[in-house]
N, CA, C, O and CB atoms as a CASP TS submission, in Angstrom:
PFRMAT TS
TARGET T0000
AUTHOR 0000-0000-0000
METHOD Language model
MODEL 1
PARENT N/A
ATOM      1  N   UNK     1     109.236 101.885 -58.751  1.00  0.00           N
ATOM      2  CA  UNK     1     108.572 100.626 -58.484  1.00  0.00           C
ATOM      3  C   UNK     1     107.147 100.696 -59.013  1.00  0.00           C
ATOM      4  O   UNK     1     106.225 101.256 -58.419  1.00  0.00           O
ATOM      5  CB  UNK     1     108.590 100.299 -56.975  1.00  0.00           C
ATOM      6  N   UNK     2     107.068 100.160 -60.025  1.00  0.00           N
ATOM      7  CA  UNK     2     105.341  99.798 -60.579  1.00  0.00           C
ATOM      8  C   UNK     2     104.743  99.183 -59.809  1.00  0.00           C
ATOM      9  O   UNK     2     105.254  98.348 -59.063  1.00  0.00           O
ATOM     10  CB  UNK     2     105.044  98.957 -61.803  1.00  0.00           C
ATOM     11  N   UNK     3     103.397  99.516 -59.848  1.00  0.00           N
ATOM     12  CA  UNK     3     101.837  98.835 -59.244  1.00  0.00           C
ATOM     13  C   UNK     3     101.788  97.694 -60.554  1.00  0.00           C
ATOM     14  O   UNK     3     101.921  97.835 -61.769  1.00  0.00           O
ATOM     15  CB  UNK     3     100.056 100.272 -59.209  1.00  0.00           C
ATOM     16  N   UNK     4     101.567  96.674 -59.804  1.00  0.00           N
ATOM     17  CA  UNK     4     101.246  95.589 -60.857  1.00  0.00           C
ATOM     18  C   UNK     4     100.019  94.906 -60.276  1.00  0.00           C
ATOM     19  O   UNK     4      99.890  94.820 -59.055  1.00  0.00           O
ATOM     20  CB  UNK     4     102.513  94.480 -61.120  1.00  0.00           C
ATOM     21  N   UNK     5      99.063  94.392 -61.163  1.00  0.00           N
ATOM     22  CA  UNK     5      97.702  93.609 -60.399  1.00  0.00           C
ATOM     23  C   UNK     5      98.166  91.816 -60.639  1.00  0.00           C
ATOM     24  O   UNK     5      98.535  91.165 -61.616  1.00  0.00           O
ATOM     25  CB  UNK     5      95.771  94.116 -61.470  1.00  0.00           C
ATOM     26  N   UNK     6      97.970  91.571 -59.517  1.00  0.00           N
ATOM     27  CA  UNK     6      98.385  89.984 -59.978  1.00  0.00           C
ATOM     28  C   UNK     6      97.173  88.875 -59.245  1.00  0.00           C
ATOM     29  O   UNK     6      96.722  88.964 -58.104  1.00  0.00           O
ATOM     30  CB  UNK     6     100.252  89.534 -59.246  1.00  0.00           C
ATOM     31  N   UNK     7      96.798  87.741 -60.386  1.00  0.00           N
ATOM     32  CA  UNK     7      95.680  86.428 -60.006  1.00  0.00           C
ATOM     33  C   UNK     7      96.785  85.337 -59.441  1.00  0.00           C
ATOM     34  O   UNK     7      97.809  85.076 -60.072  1.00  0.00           O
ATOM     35  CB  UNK     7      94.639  85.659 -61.651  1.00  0.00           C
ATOM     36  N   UNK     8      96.455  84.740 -58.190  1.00  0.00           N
ATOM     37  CA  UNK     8      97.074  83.437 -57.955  1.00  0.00           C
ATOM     38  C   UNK     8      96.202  82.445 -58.191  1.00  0.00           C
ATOM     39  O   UNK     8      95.200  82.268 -57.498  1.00  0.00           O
ATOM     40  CB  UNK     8      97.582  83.267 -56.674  1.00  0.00           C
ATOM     41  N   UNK     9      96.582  81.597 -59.371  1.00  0.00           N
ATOM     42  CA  UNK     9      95.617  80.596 -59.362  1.00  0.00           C
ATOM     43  C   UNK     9      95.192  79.474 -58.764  1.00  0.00           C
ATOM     44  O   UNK     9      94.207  78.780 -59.017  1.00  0.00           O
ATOM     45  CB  UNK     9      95.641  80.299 -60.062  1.00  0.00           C
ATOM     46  N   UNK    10      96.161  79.340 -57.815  1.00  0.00           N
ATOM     47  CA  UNK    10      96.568  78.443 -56.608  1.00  0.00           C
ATOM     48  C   UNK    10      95.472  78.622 -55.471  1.00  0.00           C
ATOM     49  O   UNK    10      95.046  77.542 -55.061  1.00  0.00           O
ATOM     50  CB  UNK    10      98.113  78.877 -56.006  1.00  0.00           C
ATOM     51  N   UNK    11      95.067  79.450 -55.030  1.00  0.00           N
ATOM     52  CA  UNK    11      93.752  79.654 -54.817  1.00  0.00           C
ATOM     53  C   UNK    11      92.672  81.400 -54.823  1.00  0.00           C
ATOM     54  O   UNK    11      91.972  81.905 -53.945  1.00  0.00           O
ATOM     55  CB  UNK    11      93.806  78.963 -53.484  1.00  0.00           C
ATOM     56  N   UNK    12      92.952  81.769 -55.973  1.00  0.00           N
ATOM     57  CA  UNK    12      91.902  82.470 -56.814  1.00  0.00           C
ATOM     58  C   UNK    12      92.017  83.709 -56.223  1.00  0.00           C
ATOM     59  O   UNK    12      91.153  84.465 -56.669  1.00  0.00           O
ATOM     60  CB  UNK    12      90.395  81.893 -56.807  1.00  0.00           C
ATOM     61  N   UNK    13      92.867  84.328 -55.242  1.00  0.00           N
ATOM     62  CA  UNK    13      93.122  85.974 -55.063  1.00  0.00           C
ATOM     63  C   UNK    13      93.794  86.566 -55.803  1.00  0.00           C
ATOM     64  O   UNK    13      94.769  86.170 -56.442  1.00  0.00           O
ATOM     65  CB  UNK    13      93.675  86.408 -54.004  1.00  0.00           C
ATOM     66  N   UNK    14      93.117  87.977 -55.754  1.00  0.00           N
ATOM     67  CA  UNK    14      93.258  89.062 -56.739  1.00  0.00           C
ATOM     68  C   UNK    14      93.878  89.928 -55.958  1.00  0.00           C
ATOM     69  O   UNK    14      93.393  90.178 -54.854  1.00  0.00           O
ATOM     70  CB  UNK    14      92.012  89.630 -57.400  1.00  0.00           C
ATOM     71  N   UNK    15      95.129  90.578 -56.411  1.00  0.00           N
ATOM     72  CA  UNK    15      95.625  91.550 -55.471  1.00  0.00           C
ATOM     73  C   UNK    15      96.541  92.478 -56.008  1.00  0.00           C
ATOM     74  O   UNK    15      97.258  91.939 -56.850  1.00  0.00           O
ATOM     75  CB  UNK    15      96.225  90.944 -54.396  1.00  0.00           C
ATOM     76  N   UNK    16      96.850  94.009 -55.784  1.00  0.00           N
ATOM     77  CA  UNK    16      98.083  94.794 -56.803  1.00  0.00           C
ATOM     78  C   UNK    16      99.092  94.982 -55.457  1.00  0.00           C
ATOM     79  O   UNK    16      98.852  95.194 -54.268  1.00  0.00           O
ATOM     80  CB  UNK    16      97.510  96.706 -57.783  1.00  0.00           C
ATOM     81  N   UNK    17     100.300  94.804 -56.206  1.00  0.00           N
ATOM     82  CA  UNK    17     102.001  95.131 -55.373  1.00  0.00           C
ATOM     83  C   UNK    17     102.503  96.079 -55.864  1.00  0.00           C
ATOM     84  O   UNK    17     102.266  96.618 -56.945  1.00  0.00           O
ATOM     85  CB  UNK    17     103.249  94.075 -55.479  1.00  0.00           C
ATOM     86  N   UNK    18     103.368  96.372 -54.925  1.00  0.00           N
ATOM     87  CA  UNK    18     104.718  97.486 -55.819  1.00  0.00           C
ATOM     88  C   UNK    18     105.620  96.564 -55.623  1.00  0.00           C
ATOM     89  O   UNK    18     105.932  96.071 -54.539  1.00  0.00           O
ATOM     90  CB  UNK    18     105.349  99.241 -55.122  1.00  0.00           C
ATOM     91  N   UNK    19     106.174  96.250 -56.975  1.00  0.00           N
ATOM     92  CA  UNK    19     107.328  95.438 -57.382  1.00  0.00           C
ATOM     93  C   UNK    19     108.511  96.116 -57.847  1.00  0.00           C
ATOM     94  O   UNK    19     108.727  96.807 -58.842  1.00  0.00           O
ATOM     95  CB  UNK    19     106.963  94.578 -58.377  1.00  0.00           C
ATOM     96  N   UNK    20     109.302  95.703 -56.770  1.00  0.00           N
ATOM     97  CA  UNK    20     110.743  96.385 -57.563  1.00  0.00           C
ATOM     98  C   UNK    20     111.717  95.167 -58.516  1.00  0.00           C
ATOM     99  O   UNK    20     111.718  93.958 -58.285  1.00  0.00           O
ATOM    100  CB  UNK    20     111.976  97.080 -56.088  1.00  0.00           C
ATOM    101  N   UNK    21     112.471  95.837 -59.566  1.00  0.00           N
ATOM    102  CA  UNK    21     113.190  94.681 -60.333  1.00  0.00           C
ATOM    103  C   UNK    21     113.956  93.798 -59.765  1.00  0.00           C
ATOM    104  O   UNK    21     114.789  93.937 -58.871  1.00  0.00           O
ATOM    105  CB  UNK    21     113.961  95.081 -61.221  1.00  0.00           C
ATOM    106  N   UNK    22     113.562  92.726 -60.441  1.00  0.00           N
ATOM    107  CA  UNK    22     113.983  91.534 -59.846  1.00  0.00           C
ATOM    108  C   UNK    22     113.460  90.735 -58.966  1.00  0.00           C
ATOM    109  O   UNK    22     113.776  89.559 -58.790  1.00  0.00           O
ATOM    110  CB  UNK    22     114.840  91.685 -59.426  1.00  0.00           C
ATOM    111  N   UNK    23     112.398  91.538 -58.211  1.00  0.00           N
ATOM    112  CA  UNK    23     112.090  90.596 -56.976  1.00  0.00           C
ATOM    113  C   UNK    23     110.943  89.949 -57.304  1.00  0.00           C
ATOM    114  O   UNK    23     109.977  90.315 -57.975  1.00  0.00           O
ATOM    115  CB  UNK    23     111.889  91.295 -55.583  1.00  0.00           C
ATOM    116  N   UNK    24     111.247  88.669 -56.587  1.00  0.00           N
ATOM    117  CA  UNK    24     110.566  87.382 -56.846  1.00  0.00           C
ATOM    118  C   UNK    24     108.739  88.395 -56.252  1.00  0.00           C
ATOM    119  O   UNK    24     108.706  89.544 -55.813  1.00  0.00           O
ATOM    120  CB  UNK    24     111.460  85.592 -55.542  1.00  0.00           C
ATOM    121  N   UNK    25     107.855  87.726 -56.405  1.00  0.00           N
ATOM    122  CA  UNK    25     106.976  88.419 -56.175  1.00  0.00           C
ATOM    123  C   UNK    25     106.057  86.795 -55.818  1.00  0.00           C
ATOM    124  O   UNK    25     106.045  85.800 -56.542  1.00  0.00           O
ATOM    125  CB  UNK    25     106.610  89.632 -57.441  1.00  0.00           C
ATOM    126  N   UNK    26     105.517  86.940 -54.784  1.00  0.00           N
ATOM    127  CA  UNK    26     104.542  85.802 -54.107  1.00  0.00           C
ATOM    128  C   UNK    26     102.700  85.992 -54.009  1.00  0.00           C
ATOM    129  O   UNK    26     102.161  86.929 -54.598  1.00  0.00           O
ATOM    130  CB  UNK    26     105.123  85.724 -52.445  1.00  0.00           C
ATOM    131  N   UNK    27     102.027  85.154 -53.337  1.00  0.00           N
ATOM    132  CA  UNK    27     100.424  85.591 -52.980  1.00  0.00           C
ATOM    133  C   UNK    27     100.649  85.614 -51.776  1.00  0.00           C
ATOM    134  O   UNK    27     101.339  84.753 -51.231  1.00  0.00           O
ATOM    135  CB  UNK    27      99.089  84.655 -53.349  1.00  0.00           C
ATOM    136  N   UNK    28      99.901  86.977 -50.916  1.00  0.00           N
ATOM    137  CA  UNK    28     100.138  86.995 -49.559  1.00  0.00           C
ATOM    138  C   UNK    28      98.977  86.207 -48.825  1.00  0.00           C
ATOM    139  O   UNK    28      98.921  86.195 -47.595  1.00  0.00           O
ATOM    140  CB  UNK    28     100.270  88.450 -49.088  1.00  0.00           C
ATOM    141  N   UNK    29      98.156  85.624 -49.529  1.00  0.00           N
ATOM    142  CA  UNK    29      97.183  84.896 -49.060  1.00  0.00           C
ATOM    143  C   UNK    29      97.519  82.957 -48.955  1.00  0.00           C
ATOM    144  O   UNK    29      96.960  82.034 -48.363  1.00  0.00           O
ATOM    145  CB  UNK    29      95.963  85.379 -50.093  1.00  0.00           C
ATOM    146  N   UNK    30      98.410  83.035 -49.642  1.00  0.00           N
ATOM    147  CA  UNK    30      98.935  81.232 -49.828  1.00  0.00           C
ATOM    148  C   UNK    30     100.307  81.245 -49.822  1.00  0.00           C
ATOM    149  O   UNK    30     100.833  80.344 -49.169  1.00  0.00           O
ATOM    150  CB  UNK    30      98.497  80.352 -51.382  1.00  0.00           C
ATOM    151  N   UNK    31     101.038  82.045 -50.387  1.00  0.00           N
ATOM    152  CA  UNK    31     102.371  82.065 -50.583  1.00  0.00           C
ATOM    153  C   UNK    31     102.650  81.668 -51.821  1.00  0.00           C
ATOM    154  O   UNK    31     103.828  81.310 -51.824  1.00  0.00           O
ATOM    155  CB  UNK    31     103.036  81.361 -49.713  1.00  0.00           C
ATOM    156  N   UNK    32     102.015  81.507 -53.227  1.00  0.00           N
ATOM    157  CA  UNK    32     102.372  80.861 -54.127  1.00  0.00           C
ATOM    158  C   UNK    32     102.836  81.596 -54.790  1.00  0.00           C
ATOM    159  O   UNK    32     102.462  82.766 -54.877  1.00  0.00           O
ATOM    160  CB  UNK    32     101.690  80.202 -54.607  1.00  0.00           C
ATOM    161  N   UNK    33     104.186  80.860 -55.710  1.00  0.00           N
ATOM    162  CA  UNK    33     104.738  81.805 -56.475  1.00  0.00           C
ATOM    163  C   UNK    33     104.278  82.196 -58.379  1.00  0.00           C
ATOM    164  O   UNK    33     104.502  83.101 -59.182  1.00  0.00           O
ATOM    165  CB  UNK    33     106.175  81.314 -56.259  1.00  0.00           C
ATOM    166  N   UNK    34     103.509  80.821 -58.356  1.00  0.00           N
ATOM    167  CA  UNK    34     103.212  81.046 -59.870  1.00  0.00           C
ATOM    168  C   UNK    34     101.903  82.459 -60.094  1.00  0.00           C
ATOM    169  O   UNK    34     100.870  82.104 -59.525  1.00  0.00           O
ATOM    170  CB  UNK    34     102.533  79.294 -60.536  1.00  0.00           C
ATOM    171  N   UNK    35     101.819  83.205 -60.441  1.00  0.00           N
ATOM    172  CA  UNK    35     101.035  84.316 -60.661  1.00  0.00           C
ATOM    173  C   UNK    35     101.084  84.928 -61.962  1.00  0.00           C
ATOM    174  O   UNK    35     102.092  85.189 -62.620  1.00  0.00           O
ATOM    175  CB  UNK    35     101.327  85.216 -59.770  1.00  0.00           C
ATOM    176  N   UNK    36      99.930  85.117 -62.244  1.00  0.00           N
ATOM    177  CA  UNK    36      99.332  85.309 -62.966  1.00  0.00           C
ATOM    178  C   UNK    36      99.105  86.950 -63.258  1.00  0.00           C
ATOM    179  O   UNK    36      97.973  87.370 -63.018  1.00  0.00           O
ATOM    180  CB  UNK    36      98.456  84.536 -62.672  1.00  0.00           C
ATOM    181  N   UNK    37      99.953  87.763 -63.685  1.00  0.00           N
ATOM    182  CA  UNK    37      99.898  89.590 -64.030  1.00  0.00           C
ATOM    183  C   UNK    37      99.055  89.965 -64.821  1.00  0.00           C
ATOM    184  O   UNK    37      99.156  89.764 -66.031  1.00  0.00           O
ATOM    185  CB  UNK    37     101.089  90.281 -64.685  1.00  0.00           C
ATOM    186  N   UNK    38      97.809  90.743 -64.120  1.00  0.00           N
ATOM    187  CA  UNK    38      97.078  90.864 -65.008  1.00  0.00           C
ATOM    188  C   UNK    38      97.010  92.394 -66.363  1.00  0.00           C
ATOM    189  O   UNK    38      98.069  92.870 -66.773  1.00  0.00           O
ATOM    190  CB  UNK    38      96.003  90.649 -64.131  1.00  0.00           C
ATOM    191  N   UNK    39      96.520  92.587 -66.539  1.00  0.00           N
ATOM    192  CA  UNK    39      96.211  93.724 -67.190  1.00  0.00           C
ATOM    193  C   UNK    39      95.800  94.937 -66.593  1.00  0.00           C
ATOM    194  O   UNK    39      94.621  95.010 -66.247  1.00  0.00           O
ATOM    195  CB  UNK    39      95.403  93.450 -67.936  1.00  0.00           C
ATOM    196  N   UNK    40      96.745  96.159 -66.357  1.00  0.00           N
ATOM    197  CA  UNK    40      96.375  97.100 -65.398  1.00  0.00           C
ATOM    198  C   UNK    40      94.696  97.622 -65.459  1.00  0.00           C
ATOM    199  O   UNK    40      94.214  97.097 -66.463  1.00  0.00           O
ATOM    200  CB  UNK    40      97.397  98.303 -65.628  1.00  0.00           C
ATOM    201  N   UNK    41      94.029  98.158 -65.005  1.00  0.00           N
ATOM    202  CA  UNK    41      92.878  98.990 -64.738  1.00  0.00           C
ATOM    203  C   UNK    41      93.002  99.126 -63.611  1.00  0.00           C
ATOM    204  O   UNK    41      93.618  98.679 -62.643  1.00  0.00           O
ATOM    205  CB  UNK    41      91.631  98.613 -65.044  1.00  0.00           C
ATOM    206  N   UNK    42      91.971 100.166 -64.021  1.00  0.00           N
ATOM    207  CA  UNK    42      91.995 101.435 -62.540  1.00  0.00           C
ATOM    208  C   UNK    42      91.221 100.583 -61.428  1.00  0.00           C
ATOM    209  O   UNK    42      90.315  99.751 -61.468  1.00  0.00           O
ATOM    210  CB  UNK    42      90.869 103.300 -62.860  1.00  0.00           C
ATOM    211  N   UNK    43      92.094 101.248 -60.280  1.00  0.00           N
ATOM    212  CA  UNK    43      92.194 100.336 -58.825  1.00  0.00           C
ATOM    213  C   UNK    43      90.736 101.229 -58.067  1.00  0.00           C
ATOM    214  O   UNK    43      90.658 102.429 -58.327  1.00  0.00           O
ATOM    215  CB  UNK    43      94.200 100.616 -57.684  1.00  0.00           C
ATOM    216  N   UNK    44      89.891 100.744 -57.366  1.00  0.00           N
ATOM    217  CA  UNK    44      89.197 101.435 -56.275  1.00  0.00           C
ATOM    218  C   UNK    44      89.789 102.615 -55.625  1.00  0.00           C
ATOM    219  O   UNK    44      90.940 102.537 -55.194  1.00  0.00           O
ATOM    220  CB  UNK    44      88.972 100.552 -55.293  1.00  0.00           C
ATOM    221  N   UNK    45      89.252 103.470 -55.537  1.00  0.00           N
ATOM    222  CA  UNK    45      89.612 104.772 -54.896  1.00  0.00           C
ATOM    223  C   UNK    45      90.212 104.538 -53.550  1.00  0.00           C
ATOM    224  O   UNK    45      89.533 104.026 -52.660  1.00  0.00           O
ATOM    225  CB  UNK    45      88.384 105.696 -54.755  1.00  0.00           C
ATOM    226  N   UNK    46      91.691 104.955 -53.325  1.00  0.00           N
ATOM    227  CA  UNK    46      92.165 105.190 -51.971  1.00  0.00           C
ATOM    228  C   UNK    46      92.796 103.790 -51.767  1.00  0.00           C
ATOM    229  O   UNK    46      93.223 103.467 -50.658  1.00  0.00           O
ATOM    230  CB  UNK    46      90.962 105.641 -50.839  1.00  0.00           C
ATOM    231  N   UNK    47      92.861 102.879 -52.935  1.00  0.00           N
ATOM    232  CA  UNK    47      93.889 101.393 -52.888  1.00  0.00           C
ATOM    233  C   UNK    47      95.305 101.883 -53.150  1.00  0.00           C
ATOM    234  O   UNK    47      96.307 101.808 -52.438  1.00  0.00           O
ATOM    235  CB  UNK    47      93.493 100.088 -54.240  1.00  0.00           C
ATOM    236  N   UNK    48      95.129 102.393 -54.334  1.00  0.00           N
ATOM    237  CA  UNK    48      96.667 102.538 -55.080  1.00  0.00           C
ATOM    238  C   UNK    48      97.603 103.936 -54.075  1.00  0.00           C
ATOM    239  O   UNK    48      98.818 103.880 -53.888  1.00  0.00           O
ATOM    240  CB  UNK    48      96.342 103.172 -57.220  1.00  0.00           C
ATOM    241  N   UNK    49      96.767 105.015 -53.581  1.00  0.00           N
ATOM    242  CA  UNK    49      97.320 105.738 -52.993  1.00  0.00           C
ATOM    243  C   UNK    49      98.445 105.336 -51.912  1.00  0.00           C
ATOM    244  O   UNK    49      99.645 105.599 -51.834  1.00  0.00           O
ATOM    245  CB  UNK    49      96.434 106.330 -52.641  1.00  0.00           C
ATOM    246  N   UNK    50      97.124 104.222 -50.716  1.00  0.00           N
ATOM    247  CA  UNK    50      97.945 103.519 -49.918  1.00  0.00           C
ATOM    248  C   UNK    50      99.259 103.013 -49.968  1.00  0.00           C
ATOM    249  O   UNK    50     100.206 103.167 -49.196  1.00  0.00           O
ATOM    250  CB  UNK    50      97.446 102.759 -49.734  1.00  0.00           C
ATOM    251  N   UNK    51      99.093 102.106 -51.475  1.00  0.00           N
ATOM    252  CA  UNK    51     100.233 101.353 -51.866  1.00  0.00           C
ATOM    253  C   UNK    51     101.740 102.481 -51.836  1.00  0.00           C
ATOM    254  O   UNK    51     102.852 102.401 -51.314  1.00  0.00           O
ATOM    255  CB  UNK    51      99.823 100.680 -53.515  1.00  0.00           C
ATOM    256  N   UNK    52     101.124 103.366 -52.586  1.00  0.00           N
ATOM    257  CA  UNK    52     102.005 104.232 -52.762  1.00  0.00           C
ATOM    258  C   UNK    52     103.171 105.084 -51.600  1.00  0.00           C
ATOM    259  O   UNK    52     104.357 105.408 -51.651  1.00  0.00           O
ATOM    260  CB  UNK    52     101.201 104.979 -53.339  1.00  0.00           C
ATOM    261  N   UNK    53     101.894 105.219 -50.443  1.00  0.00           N
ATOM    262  CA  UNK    53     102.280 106.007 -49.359  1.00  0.00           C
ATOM    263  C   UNK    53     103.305 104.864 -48.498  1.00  0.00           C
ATOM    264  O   UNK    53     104.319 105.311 -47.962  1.00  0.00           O
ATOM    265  CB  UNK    53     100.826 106.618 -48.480  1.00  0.00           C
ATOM    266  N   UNK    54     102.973 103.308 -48.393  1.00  0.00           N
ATOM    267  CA  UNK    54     103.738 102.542 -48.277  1.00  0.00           C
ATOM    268  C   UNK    54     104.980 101.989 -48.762  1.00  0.00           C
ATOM    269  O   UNK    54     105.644 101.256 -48.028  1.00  0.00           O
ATOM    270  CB  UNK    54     103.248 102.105 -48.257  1.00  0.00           C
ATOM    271  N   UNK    55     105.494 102.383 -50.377  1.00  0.00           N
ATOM    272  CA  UNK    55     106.141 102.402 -50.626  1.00  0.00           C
ATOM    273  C   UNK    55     107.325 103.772 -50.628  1.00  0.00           C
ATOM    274  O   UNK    55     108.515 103.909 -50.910  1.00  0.00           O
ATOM    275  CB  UNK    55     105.671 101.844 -51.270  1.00  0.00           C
ATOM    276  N   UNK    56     106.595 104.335 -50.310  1.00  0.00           N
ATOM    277  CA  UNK    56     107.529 105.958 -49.831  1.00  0.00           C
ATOM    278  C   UNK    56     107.655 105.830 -48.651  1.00  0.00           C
ATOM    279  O   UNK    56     108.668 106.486 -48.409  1.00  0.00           O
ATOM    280  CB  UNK    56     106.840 107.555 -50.008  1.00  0.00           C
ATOM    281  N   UNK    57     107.276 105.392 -47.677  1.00  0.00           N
ATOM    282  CA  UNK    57     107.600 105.112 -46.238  1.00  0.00           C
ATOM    283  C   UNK    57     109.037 104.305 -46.277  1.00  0.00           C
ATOM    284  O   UNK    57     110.093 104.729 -45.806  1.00  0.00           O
ATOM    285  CB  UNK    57     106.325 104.177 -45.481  1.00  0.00           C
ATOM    286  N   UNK    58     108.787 102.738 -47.110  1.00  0.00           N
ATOM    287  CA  UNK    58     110.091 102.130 -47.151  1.00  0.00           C
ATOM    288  C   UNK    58     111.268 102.923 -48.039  1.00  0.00           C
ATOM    289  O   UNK    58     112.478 102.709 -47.958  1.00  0.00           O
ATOM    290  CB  UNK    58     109.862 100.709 -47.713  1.00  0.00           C
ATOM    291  N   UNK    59     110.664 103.803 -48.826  1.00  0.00           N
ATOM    292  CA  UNK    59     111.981 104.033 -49.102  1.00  0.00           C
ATOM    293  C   UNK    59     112.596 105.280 -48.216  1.00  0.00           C
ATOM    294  O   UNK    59     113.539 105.967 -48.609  1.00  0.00           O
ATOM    295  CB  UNK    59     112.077 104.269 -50.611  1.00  0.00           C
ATOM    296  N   UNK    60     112.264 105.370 -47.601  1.00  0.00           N
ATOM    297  CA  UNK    60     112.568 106.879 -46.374  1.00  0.00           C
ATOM    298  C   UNK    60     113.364 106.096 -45.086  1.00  0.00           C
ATOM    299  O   UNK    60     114.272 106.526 -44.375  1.00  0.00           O
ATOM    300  CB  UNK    60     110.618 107.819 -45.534  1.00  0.00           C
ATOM    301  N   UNK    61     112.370 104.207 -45.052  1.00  0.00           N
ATOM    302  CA  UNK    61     112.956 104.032 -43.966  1.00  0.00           C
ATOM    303  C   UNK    61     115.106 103.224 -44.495  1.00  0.00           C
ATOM    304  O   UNK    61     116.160 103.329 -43.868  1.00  0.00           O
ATOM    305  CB  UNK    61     111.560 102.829 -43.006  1.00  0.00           C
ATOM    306  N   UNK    62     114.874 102.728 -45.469  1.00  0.00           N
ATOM    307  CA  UNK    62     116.076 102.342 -46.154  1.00  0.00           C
ATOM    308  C   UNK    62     117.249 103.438 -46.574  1.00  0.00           C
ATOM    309  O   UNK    62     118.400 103.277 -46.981  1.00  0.00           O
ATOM    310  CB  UNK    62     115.592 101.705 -47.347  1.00  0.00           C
ATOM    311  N   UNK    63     116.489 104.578 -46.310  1.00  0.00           N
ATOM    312  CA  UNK    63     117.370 105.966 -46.794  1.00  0.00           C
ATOM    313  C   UNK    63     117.582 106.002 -48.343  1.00  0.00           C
ATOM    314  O   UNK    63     118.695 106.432 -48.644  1.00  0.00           O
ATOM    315  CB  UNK    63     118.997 106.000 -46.080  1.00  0.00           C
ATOM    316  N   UNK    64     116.872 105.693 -49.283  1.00  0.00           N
ATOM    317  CA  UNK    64     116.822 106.056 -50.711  1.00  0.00           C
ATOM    318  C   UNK    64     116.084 107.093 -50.938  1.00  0.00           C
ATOM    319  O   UNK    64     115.313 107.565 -50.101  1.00  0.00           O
ATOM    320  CB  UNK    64     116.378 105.093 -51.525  1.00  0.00           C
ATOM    321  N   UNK    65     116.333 107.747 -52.627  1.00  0.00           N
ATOM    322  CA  UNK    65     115.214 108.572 -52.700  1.00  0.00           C
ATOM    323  C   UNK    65     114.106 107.916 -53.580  1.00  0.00           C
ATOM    324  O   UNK    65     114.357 106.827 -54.097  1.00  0.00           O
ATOM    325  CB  UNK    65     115.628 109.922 -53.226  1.00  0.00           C
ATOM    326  N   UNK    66     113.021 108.447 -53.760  1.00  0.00           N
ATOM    327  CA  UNK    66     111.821 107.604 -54.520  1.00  0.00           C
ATOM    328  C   UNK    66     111.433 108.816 -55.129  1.00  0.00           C
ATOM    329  O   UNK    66     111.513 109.987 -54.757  1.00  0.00           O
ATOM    330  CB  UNK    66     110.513 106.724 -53.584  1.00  0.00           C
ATOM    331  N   UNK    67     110.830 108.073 -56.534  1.00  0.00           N
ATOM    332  CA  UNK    67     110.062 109.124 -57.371  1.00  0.00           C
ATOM    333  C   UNK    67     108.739 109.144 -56.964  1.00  0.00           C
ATOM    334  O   UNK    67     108.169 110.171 -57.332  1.00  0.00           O
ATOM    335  CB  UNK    67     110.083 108.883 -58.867  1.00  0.00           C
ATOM    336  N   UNK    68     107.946 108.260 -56.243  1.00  0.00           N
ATOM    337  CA  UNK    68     106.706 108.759 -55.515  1.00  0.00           C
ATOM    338  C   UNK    68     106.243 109.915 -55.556  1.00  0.00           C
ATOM    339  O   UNK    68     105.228 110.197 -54.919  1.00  0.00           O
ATOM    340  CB  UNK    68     106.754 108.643 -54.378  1.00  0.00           C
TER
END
């Protein structure tokens, strides 16, 4: 599952997900679906880790394995 950075232009938050294929992907601040993917660069120290440690949690709690 990639880190992706995404703009909602719907009202102007900036935010990175772990997106797995296929899934529809929203703004957790409005709910909008049109978004805007930006161009990766490096995240603030101790953002992307989180993401990460959260996405190894779900996959532990679903019983998959993860390349995390």
């Amino acid at each position: 599952m990639p880190i992706y950075d995404f703009r909602c232009p719907s009202c102007s938050a900036e935010f990175e997900l772990l997106v797995r294929s296929g899934e529809a992907v929203a703004c957790p601040r409005c709910g909008g679906g049109d978004l805007n993917r930006l161009v990766s660069r490096v995240s603030p120290p101790g953002k992307s880790k989180a993401l990460a440690a959260a996405g190894r949690a779900a996959a532990k709690r679903e019983g998959h394995l993860s390349n995390f």
